[in-house]
N, C-alpha and C positions, 0 to 999 in steps of 0.2 A: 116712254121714250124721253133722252134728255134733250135737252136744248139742242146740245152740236146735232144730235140724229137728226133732230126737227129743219136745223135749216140744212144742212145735207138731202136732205129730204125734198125741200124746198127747193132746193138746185136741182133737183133728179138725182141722187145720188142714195143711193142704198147703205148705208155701209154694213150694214147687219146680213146682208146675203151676198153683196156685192166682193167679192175675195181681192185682196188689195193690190194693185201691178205694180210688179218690179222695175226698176229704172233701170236704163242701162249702167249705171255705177251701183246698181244691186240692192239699192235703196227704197222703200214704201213710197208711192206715189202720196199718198196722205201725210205727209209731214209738217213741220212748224209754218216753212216755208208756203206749201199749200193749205195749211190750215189760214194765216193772214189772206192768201187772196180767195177761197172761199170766203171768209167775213166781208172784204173789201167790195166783192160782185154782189154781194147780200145788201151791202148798201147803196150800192149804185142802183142795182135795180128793187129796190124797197118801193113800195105804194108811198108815193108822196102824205097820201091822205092816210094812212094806217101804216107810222112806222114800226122800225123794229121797237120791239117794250126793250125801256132800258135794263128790266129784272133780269131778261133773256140776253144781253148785251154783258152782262155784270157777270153772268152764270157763263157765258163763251168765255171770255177773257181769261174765269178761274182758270176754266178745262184748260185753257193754253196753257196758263202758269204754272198747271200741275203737269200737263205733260212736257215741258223744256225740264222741271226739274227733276221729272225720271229720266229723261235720257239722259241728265248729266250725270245722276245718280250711279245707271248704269256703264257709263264709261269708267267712272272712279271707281265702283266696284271690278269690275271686270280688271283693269291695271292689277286692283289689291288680287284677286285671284292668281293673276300672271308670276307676278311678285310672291307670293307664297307658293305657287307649284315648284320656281325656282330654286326656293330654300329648301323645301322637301326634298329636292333629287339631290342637293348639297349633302344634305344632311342625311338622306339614306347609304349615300356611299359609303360614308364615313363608320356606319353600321360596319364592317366588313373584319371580321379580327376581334369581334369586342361580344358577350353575352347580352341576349334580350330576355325578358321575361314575360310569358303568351300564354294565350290557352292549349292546352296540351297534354298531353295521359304519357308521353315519352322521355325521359330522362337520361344523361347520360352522368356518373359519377364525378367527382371532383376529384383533383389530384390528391387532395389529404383525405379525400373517400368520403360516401353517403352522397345526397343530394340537400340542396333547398329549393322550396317551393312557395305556394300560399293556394288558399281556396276562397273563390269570390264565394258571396252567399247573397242569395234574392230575400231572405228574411232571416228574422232572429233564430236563433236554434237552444236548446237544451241537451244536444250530442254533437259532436262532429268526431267523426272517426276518418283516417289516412292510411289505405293503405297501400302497400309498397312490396310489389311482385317481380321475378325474376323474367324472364323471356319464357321460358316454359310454360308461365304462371303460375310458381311458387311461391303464396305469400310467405316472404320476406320479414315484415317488420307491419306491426299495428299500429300507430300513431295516434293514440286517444288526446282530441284536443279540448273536449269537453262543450260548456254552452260559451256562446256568445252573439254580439251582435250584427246585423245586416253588415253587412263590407266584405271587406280583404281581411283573410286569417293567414299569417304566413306560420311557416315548421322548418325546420331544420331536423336533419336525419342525419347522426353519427357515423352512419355503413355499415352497423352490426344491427345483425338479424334478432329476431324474438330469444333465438338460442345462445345467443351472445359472439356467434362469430362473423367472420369478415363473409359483407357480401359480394365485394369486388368488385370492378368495375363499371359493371350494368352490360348493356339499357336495361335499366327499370319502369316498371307500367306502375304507375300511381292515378288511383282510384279515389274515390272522396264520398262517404257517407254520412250526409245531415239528418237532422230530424226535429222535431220542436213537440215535444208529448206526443211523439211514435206516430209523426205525420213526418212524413219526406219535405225536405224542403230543398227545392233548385239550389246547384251550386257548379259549380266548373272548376275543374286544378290547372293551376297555372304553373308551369315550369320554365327551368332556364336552359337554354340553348343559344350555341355559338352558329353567326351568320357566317356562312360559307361563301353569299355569293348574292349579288344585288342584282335584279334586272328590272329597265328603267321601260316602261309601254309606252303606247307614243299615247295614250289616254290612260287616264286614270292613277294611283298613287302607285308609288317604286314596291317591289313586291322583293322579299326577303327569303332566301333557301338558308332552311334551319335542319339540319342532319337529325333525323328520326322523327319530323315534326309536318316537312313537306315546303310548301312556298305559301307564304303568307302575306298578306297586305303591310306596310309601313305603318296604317293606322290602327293597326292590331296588336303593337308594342304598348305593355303595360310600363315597364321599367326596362332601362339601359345599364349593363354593369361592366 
């Protein structure tokens, strides 16, 4: 038991079972405020002959000085949150008209044709193969990207097929095959897609309608283009 419980304790006062009451401004009855005049009744009514040890006196003071400086902590945090959710809904609008780059297996073609993409990767590889299907599930085109490192692998696709012609517009489903000495290794394709349409929760981050992709989180944007 620490000190503050000790002379809490000493008062009658529980704090460890005892559940804390609300004030009517909505406030913990145990505050800075009541935290001084508990110490203040602790010396009034102290045994003359057995005071309080200064050790216990030194060790209260800390506890106060550490918790005035979380709640200041937490009101300056809590502004900085305020302050950033703000910028977010700013800045998710603005998404509106413009290509994001996410995770996602759906692709829509570019006007001078094909698609670009990339593939995250959780470890090293010695293959990565891409591939790039029609709506029916025609593979399309094979994208051998070879070995490489943990991260972002991006590709670029021309819109001609393995057979050399035009794949046209899409949606195309792109796919992604790792491996590292013929062991699989996690990875996800990320594509790009234009925001159609923002909507703002009254909790949580502004969420993004992407056409073939669905509604996604604002914190879900890899890249903006």
């Amino acid at each position: 038991m620490s000190a503050f419980d000790t002379t809490l304790s000493n008062l009658g006062i529980n704090r460890t079972t005892t559940p804390p009451v609300s004030t009517a401004a909505g406030g913990q009855s145990l505050g800075q405020n009541d935290f001084l005049k508990l110490m203040t009744a602790q010396l009034k009514n102290q045994d003359p002959f057995a005071p309080v040890d200064n050790t216990q006196m030194v060790a209260q003071m800390a506890q106060f000085s550490s918790l005035a400086g979380i709640t200041e902590m937490s009101t300056t945090l809590k502004g900085i949150a305020d302050k950033l959710g703000g910028t977010s809904t700013a800045d998710a609008l603005a998404y509106v008209g413009h290509t994001v780059l996410t995770e996602g297996a759906t692709a829509f073609g570019r006007a001078s044709g094909g698609i670009a993409g990339a593939v995250e990767l959780d470890g090293d590889t010695t293959s990565l193969n891409v591939s790039i299907s029609a709506a029916d599930g025609t593979v399309l085109k094979n994208v051998q990207l070879g070995a490489h490192a943990k991260g972002t692998v991006e590709f670029d696709w021309d819109g001609k097929t393995d057979a050399g012609t035009d794949a046209g517009p899409g949606p195309f489903t792109v796919t992604a095959i790792a491996g590292k000495d013929n062991v699989a290794v996690t990875s996800r394709t990320l594509v790009w897609a234009p925001v159609s349409s923002v909507t703002i929760p009254a909790t949580g981050p502004a969420q993004l309608s992407l056409p073939g992709i669905g509604t996604i989180p604002v914190t879900a944007v890899r890249q903006v283009g």
